[in-house]
N, C-alpha and C positions, 0 to 999 in steps of 0.2 A: 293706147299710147298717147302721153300727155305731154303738150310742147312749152315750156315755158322763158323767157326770155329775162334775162337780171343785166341792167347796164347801170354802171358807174360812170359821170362827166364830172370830174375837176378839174377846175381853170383856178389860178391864183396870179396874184401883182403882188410881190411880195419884194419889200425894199428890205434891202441890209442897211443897217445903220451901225456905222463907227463913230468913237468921236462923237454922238449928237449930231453927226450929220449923214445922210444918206450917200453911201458908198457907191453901192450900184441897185440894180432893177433888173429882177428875177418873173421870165413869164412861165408858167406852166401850162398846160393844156392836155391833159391824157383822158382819149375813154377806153372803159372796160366793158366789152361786153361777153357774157357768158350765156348757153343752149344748154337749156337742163332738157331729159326726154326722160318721163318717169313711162316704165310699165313692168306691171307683172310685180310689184314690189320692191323695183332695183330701179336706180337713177344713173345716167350716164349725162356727163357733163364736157364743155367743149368751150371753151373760153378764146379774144382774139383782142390781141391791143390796138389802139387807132382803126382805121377802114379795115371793117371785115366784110366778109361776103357769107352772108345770115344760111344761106343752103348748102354753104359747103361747112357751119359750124354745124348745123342740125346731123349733118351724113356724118360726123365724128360723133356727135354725143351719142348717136345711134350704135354706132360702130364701140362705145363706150360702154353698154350696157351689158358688155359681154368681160368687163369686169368684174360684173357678178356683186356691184356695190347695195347694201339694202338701206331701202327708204319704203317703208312701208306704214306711213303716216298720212294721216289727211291732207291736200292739197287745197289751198285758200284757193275757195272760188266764189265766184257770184258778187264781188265785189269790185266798186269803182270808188276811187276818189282823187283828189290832188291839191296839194298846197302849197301855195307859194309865198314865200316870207324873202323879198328884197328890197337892196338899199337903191335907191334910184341917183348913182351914181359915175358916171365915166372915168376912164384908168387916168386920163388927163388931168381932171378935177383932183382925183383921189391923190395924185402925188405931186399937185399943187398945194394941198391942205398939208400935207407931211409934209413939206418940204418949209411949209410958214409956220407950223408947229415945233421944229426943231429949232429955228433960228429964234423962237420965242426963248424956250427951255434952256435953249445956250447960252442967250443973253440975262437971260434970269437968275440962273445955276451952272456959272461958270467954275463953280469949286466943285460941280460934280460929274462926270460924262457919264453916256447912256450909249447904249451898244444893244445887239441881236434882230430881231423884223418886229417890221408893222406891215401886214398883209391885207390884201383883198381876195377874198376868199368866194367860189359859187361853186358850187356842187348840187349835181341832178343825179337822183336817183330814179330808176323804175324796172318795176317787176309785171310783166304780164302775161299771159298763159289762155290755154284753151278753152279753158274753163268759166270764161265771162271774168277773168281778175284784171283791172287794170289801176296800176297803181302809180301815183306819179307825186316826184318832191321835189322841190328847188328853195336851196338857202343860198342867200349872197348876202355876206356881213363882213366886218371887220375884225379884227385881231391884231392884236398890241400886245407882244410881249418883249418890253424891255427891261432889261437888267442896268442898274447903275453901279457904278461906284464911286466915292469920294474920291478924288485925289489924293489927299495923304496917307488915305489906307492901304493898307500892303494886299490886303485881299484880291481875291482874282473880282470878285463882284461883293456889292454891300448890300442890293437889294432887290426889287422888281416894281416895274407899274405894270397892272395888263390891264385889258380889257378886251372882253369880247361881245359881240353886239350888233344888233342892226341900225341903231343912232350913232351920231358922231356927232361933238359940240365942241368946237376947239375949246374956249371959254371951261367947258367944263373938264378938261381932261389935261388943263392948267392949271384948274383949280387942285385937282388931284397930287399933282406933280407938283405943286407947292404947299401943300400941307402934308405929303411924307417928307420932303427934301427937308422942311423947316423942323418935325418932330424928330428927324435921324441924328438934327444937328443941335437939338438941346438934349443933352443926357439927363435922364432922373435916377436918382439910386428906389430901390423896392425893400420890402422888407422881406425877408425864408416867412411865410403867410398863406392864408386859404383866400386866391382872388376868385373874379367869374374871371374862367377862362374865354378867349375870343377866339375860333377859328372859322375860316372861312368855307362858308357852305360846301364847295367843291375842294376841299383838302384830302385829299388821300389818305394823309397819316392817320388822320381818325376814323374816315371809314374801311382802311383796308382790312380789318378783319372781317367784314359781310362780304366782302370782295368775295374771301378767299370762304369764309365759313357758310356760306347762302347759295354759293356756289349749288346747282340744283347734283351735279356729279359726286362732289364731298358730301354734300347734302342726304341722298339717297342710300352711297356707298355706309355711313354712316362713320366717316371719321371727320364729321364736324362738331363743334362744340353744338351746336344748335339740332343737332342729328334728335329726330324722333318728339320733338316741341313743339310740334306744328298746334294752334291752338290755346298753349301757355302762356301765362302774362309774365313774361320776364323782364320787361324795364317800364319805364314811368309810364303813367296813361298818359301823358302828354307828347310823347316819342311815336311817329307815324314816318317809317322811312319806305319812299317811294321808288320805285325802279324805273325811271322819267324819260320820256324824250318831250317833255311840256318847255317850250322856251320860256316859261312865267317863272319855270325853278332857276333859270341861269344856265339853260343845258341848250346848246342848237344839234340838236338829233334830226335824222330823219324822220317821221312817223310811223314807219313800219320796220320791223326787221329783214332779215334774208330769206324769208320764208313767206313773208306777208302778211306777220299776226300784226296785229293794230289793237293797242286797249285804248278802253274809253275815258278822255281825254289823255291821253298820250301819255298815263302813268299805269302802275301795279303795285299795290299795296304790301310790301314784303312781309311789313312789321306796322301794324295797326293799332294807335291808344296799348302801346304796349304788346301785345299780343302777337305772336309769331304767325303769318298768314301762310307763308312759300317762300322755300328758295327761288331764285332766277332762274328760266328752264328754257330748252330748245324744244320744238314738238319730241324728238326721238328721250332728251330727258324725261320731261312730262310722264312720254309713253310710258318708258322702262320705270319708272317709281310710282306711276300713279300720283302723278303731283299735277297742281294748277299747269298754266301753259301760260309762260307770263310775257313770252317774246322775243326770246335773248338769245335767237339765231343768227351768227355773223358769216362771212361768206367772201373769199374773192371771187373776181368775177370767174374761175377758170375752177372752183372744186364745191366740195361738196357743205353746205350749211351744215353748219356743229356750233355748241353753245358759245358764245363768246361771252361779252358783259356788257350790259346798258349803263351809262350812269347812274347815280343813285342821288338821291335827294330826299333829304330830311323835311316835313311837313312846317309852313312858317307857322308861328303865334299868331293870336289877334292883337300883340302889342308891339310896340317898337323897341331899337334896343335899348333904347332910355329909360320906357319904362322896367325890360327885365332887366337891367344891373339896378335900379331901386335905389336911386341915389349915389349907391356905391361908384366906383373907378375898376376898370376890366383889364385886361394884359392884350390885347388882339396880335395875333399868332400870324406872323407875317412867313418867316421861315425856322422851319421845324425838321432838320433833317439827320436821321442817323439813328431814328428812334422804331420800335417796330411792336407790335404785339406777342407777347408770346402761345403756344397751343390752347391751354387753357384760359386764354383772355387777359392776363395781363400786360399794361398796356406800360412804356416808359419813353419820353424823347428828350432830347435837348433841343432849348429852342436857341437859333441864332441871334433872332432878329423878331423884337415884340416891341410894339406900343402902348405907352401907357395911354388911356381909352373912356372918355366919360359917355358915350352912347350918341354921340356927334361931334367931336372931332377926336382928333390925336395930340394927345398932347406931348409928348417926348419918347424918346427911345429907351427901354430899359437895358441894362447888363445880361450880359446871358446869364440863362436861367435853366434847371431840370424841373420836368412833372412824371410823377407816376399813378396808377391807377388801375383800372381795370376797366373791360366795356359793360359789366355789368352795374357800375358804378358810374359811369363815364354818362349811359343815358338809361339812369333807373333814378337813385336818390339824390345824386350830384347833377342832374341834367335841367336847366333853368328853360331852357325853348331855345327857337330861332325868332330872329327879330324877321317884324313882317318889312320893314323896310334896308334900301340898300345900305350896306354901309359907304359906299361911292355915289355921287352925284350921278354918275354914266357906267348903268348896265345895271344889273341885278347880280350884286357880290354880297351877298347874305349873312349875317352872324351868327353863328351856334355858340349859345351861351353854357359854361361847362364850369359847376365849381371843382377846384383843384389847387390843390397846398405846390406852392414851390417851392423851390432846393436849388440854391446860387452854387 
């Protein structure tokens, strides 16, 4: 009988922001902690919110096994590590600096307001067990996600700034908020034309098809498009998408998943120089397909690890985006929504909200605009790289470079 321990700590300072100015101040503070008891093949689990009492959750998980749940995978053991990644900041300081950040923006961009949170965020994970595993992570960063909108516009919102991160430079996150606000407010017309496309490293819209197609479950079942590839070079040698918790990619993950798999530095190679390596797996995926083990066990604290999904991240160039657009002028993909994959890989969205883009700054807002395509196209013949550097001064918000024809 194997005892294993999984606790979640999030604490967050999270300001509401109306109007460009700070409404009220949100505290959080919840832990989770859950009592796995593996034996005989079957796991029994027992989970308790805020102050538990650690012996009377073990006498449930116990009492739990008679569930009859199976787990009959190897149990990470023999391992110790821990890291810690924070901002060396007080909730005092943190919404004194908000607080002199907004009265800038307001005084700056008074034709536009900015509304939703800027948080302070820490969360501690740890997994530890019988078995000699002791596993420990604490991130404390920031997070900015504001939406603005013009005043004259009818819209419910016209855009976003965010940023998420462990720096903070007031300086620079003015800088930001004054070369969108000032590119929203010069309009350029486009031509129906094949630009690079710009989307942002962590956009969804372009990776959800690996989401859903890499999926180690679709994957194995074989009703994914990529079912039975493993090995094939299906897109450019230049396309390496990672399965990441590396914060070098713009990802703040924990290090390990819900089970304790750890890869070495904190990615998985899904798709390598083109070549299909693995879908994303749980140990019980893995098991059942015979596939890599790649980490992507998720878990509340109170049931049982089943696959979930890690972020993903596209491998950077060794050039910047200056030098892949080549001279040329880019579209950067600010909001994209309504648009979606279809089964077989084609791909179509409307974009809202794009900038015209010379590979360091923004130069004006264009007209919406439609792209269609395909993912085999999308990062095989048409797929130009990622720029190794940000396209923000503050964080790591990356460019995926994408050739693709528009349609006004």
């Amino acid at each position: 009988m194997i005892k294993e321990k999984y606790q979640i700590h999030n604490r967050e300072l999270s300001l509401n922001i109306v109007q460009t100015e700070i409404e009220s101040i949100r505290k959080k503070d919840i832990v989770k902690t859950g009592i796995r008891i593996y034996d005989n093949g079957k796991i029994g689990v027992a989970g308790s919110l805020g102050n538990y009492n650690e012996k009377e959750l073990e006498t449930k998980a116990k009492e739990n096994l008679k569930l009859n749940i199976p787990y009959e995978y190897d149990i990470t053991q023999n391992i110790s590590r821990e890291e810690v990644e924070i901002v060396e900041i007080s909730e005092n300081e943190f919404v004194e600096k908000i607080e002199k950040l907004m009265r800038e923006i307001k005084e700056k961009h008074n034709d536009f307001s900015f509304s939703n949170k800027i948080t302070l965020k820490n969360s501690i994970k740890i997994l530890e067990n019988d078995l000699n595993t002791k596993l420990y992570s604490e991130l404390k960063y920031f997070s900015f996600e504001l939406i603005f909108k013009h005043k004259s516009s009818a819209n419910i919102f016209d855009g976003f700034v965010g940023y998420e991160g462990f720096d903070y430079s007031h300086e620079k996150f003015i800088n930001i908020v004054d070369e969108v606000c000032g590119a929203f407010n010069n309009v350029v017309d486009i031509e129906e034309n094949e630009y690079p496309i710009i989307f942002l490293s962590d956009d969804f819209t372009i990776l959800k098809k690996f989401y859903t197609d890499l999926n180690g479950l679709s994957f194995g079942s074989e009703s994914s498009i990529f079912s039975n590839k493993i090995g094939e070079k299906i897109f450019s040698n230049d396309f390496t998408l990672y399965q990441s918790r590396n914060h070098e990619d713009g990802i703040i993950e924990h290090f390990f998943d819900a089970e304790g798999t750890i890869n070495e530095e904190n990615r998985f190679p899904l798709i390598e120089n083109g070549v299909l390596k693995s879908p994303y797996t749980d140990k019980k995926t893995a098991n059942m397909f015979n596939l890599p083990l790649t980490g992507a066990a998720e878990a509340d604290y109170d049931s049982v690890p089943s696959l979930g999904f890690v972020p993903m991240s596209i491998k950077k160039s060794d050039k910047t985006l200056k030098e892949l657009l080549n001279g040329k002028k880019g579209i950067l993909v600010f909001i994209a929504s309504g648009g979606d994959f279809t089964p077989d890989g084609k791909f179509g969205t409307p974009v809202q909200l794009g900038f015209l883009y010379d590979g360091e700054k923004l130069i004006g807002r264009v007209p919406e605009f439609k792209i269609n395509s395909d993912i085999y196209s999308m990062f095989g013949k048409d797929f130009i790289g990622v720029g190794k550097d940000s396209i923000t001064q503050l964080g790591k918000n990356f460019g995926v470079v994408i050739n693709m024809k528009i349609m006004k």
